[in-house]
N, C-alpha and C positions, 0 to 999 in steps of 0.2 A: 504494500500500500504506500502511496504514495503522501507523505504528510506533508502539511506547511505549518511552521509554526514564527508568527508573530510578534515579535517582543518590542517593543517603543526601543526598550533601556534592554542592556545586555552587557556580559561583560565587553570591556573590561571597565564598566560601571559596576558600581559596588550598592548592593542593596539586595534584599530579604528577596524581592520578585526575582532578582536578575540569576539570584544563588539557584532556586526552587527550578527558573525555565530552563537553567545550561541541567544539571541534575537529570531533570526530566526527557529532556533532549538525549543527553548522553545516556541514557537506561533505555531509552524506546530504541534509537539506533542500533544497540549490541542487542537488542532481545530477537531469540532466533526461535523458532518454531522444533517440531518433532524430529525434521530432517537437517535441522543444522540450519535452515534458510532464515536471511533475515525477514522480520516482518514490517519491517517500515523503512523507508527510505526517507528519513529525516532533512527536510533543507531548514536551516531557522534565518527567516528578512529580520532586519534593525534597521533601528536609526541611528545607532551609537556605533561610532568610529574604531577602527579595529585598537588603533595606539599600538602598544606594545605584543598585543596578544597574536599568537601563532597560531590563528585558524585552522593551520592544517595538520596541526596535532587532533585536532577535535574528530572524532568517530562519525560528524556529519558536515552536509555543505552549509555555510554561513554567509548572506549573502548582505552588505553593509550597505546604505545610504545608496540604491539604488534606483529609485523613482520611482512612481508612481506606473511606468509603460511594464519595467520589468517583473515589478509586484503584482500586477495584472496577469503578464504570461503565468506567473507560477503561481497563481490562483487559479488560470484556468491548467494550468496540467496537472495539478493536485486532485485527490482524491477527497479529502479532507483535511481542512483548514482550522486551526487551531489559533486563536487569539489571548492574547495575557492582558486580558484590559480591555475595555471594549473601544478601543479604537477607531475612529469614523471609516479612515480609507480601507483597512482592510475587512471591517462591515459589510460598508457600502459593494464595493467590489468583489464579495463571497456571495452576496445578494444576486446581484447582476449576472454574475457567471453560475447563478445558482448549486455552488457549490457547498455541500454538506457541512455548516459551523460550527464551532463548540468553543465558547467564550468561558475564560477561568477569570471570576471575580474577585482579584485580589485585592480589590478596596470597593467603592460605591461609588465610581464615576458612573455607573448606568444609571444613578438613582440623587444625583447628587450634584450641582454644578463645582463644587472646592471638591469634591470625591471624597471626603473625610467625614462627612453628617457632622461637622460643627457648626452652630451657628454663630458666625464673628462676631455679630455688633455686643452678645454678651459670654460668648466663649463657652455655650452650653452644650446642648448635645442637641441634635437638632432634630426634633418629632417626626419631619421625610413632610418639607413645606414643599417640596420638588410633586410628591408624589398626590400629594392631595388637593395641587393644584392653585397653591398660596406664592405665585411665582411675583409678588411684590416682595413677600418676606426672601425669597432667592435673590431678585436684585440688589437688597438693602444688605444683603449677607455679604455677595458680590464687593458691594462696595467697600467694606472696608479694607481690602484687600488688591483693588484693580480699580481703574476709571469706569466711569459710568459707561463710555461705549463698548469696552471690552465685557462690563458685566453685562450688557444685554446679549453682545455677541456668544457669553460661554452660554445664557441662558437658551438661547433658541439653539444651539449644537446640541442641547438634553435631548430635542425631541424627535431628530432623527434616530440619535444613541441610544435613546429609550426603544424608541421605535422598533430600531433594527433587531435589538436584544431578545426582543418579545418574540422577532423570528427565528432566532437560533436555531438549530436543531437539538443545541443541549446546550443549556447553562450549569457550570460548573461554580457551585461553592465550595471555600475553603472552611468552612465552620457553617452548622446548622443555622447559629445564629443569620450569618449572611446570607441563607436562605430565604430565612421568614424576611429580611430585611427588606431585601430587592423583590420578592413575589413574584420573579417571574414567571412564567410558563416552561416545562418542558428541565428541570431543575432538578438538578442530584448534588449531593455532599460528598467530595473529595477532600480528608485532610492532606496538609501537608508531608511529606516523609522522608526523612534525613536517614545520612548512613551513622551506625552506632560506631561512635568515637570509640570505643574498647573491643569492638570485635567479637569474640565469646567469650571474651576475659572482663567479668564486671569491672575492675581493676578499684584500686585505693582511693577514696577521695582523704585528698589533703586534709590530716588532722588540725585541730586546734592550739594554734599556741599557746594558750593562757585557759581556764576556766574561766569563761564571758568573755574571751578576746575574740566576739565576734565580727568577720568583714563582709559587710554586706557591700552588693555593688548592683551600680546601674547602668548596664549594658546598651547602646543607643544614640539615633540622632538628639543633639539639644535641639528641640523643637518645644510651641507652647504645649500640643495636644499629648506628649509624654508626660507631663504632670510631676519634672524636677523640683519645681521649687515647694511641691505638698513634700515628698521627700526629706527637703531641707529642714522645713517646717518640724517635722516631724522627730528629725538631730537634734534637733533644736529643743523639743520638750524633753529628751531623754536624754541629752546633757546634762541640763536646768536640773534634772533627778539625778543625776550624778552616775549615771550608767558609762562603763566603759567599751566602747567601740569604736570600728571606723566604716567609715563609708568612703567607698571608689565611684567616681562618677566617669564611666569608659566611654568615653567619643566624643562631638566636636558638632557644633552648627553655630546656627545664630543668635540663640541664646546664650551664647558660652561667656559674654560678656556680663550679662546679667545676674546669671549663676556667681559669678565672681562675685560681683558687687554684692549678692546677697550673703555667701560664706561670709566675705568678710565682714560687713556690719552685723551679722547673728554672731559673730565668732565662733565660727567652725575651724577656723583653720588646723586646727591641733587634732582634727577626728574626720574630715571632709576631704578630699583630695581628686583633682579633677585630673585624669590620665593623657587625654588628648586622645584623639582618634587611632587606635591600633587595629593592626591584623594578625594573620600568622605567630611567628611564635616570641612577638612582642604582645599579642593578649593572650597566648595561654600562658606565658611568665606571671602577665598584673592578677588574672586572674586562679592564682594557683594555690592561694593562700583563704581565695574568695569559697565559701561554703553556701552563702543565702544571695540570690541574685533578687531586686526589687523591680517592678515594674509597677509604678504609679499613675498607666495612664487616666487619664479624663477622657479618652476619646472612644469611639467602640472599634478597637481593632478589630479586624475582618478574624485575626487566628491568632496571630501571636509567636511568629518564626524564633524569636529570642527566647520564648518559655519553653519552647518546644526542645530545641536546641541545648540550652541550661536543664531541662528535665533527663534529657537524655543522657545526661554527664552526671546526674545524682544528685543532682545542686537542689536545694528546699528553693521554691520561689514563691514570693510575698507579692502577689496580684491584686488592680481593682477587680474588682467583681463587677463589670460591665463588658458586653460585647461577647464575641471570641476568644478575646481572652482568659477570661472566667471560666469558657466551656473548654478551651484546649487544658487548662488546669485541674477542675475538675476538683476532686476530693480527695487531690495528690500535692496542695503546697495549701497555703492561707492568704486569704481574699482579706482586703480591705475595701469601704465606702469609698468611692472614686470620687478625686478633690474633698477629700475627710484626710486632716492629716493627725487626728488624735487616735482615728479607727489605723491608722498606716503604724502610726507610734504603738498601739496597744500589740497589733503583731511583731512587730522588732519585740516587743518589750514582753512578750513571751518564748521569743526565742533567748531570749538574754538572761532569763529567769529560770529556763529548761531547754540548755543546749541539746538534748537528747531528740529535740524533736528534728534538728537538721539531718540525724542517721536515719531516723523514723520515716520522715516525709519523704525524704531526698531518695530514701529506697524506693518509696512507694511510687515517687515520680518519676525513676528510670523505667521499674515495673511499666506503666501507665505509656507512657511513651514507647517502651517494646512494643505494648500490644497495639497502641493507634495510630502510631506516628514511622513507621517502618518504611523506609524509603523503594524494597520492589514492594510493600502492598500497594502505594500512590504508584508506582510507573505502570502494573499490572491494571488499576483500575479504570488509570487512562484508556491504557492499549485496548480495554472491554466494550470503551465507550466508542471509541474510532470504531473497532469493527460495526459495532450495533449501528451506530449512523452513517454508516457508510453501506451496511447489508439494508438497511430500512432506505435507503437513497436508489440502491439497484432496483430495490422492488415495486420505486415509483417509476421509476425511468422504463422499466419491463411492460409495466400497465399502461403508457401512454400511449 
């Protein structure tokens, strides 16, 4: 079979979509059939620039910043057409050529004109004004963020994108949640699935330095909708109490200036420490000492690729209990009230009281993650979904 798979962002862009599509790519590519044959012939289009990366190590074809004429040809020689986003042109153009789609929902751009369901003018979560047809409250959202023509211009792009979506042949969520979220038609739950960092060897998680020396860390873009500074907030009362610990703050954006300013006037600095953006094996060094990883966001993540990921290595992790997120965790780490930084403090501050729960949880979150997050059950559940729309496509083209 002949695949196409679309990704906007790809390496050697760095982000949570771009790790899941190369992942996913490179499992469909090597998966062979009964007879040794392979069963997909993998091409993945970008819009992201090769740089440094050596496409032709890749087990498929990679075709860069190509146009819109060539994007076309290889929609129409595909059998079925895979999108990471619902992206207009290769929509519009799987439409046209009537070719069999399947759109994976890594956020709510179908449902969303920011694709994140916050509402800007107060930073809240935003009840789906897109979807119930309150497209005043979407321009006004717009605005705080883009000009007034740009916001009408992202608004009217919803209603092809919506549009289109609703014709998929399959829409793919990454979390139930983003299911019920979008409504679409035609819609199945795909979780994400990573390769197990230890192989069959559950392996060591790094001990404890001290009794209560514990390092909690927060893995991530400095964006508002991650919810660092509840975080901070939250150092902050359990200083005040005289608890000892630290907290690592691992990555880099635009907040990162702000975060500053707040460590130092709260005075964190003796227990706070902001890493700066790492990879490879400058974060599993920062992170090697780290046992509890925090994720505070305010937003409804679609999954939560960093919970998933940090469960998988044993790590206890400290979630809102909103979105995806909540549901990739599960009754495998401890939720806190999103943008509540006393409910974020009362969980630090019972791992800090009964270290014993980071061996507890942390098992139960590797557990947890085995069984849901196994990177061939996601490439297998793909390959089931291409066959089926691609066998239910022959059987319209047969009857015409």
């Amino acid at each position: 079979m002949k695949l196409l798979i679309y990704s906007h962002f790809f390496a050697p862009s760095i982000g949570g979509v771009e790790n899941i599509v190369l992942s996913l790519a490179r499992g469909l590519a090597e998966l062979r059939d009964s007879n040794g044959v392979s069963q997909f012939e993998v091409t993945l289009f970008t819009e992201t620039q090769a740089g440094n990366n050596d496409d032709a190590a890749l087990p498929f074809r990679v075709v860069r910043r190509a146009g819109l004429i060539q994007l076309w040809q290889l929609i129409r020689s595909s059998d079925v057409v895979h999108v990471a986003g619902p992206a207009l042109a290769p929509l519009f153009l799987s439409f046209i050529a009537r070719k069999p789609l399947v759109i994976e929902h890594h956020g709510y751009q179908a449902i969303c004109p920011n694709g994140v369901m916050v509402y800007q003018p107060d930073r809240t979560v935003c009840p789906g004004h897109f979807q119930a047809g309150r497209y005043g409250n979407c321009l006004r959202c717009q605005k705080c963020q883009t000009s007034a023509i740009r916001s009408l211009a992202s608004l009217l792009l919803m209603f092809p994108r919506h549009w289109l979506s609703c014709k998929a042949a399959i829409n793919i969520a990454i979390a139930r949640h983003g299911l019920e979220r979008h409504a679409l038609p035609r819609s199945s739950v795909i979780y994400y699935g990573i390769e197990d960092p230890f192989g069959q060897d559950m392996g060591s998680p790094p001990a404890l330095d001290t009794p209560g020396g514990v390092c909690f860390a927060f893995v991530g873009r400095f964006v508002p909708e991650k919810g660092i500074p509840i975080l901070l907030q939250a150092a902050k009362i359990l200083k005040e109490e005289g608890y000892q610990f630290e907290v690592l703050l691992i990555g880099d954006g635009p907040q990162r200036a702000r975060l500053e300013a707040t460590i130092s006037s709260a005075q964190l600095k003796n227990c706070v420490r902001i890493t700066g953006y790492l990879t490879g094996p400058a974060l599993t060094n920062a992170l090697r000492e780290v046992r509890v990883v925090v994720m505070p966001s305010i937003w409804e993540e679609t999954a939560g690729l960093a919970a998933i990921e940090q469960m998988m290595r044993g790590r206890l992790v400290i979630a809102s209990d909103i979105g995806g997120l909540c549901e990739i965790v599960g009754d495998a780490g401890l939720k806190s009230l999103p943008g509540n930084a006393d409910s974020l403090a009362e969980c630090m501050r019972r791992v800090l009281r009964d270290a014993s729960l980071i061996d507890s949880l942390g098992g139960k979150a590797r557990d947890r993650s085995l069984g849901l997050f196994a990177r061939g059950r996601m490439i297998d559940e793909h390959a089931r979904v291409y066959h089926q729309v691609f066998r239910r496509r022959l059987g319209q083209v047969s009857s015409e």
